[in-house]
N, C-alpha and C positions, 0 to 999 in steps of 0.2 A: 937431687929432688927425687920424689919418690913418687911412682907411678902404678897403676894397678891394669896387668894387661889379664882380660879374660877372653878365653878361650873358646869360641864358639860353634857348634855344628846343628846339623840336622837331627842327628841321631845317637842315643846313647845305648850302647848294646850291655842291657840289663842281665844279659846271663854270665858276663865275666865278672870274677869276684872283685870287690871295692882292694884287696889286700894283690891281685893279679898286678907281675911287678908290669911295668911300661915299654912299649916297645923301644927298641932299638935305637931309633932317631931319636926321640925323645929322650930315651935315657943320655944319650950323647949331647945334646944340647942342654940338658942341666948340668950336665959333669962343666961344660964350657963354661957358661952363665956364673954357674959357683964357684969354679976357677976366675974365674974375672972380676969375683967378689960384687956382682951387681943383682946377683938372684937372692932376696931376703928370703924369703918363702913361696912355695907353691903347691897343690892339691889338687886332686884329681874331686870333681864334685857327684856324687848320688844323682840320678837323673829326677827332674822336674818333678815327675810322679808322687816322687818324696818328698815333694815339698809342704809346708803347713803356709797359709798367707797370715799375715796377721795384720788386721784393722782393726781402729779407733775410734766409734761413731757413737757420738752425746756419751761419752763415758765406759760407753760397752763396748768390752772386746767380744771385738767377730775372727772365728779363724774359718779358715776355708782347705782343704784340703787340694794339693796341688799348687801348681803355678798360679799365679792371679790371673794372666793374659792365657790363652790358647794360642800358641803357634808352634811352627813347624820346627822352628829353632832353639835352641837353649844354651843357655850356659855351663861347659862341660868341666870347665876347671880356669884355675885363676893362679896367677903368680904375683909376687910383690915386689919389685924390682926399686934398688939405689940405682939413678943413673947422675952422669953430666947436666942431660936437657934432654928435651922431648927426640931431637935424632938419634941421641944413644938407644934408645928404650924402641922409636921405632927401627932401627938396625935390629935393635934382639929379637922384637917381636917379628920381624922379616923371617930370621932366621928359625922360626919352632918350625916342626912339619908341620902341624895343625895349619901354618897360613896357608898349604897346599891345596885344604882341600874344605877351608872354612875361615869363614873370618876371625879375627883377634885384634880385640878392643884393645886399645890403650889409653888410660885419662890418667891424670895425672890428681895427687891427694892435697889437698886443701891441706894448710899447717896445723897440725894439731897443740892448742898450749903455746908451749917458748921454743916446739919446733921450729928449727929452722928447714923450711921446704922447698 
């Protein structure tokens, strides 16, 4: 089953380059994740700032610059993980540094098509 954990904090520190490779732990926990063949993709994301919204209202597109919500929080990056079931995925997600010192979503992906999920 395929699950999408995102990675979440308070703060994105906007002066390290998007290509600045990953600390440490993190790079060690993807080496593991990809070794265990359960890490499909992951990415580090552009902070909030950078965001465009995009809504639908009577036929008109509205974009809005930025996040849609205002909060303290955001979404700082996202992985796409093949697990067993929701305990494999929450073991991996245990395991990022990020759960240290932020929380990290895990939901699981609706079957896409003749997916089986």
């Amino acid at each position: 089953m395929r699950y999408l954990m995102l990675i979440c904090g308070t703060s994105h520190d906007e002066s390290k380059p998007a290509d600045e490779p990953i600390d440490s732990a993190t790079e060690a926990w993807v080496k593991e994740m990809d070794g265990r063949g359960v890490r499909l993709m992951g990415q580090r994301l552009r902070p909030a700032s950078s965001a465009t919204t995009v809504r639908v209202q009577d036929g008109e597109v509205l974009l809005t610059d930025g996040p849609f919500a205002e909060t303290k929080e955001q979404i700082l990056g996202f992985d796409l993980l093949e697990c067993a079931d929701l305990d494999e995925a929450l073991e991996i997600a245990a395991k990022h540094p990020a759960a240290q010192w932020g929380p990290v979503e895990v939901r699981p992906l609706w079957p896409f098509g003749g997916e089986e999920n």
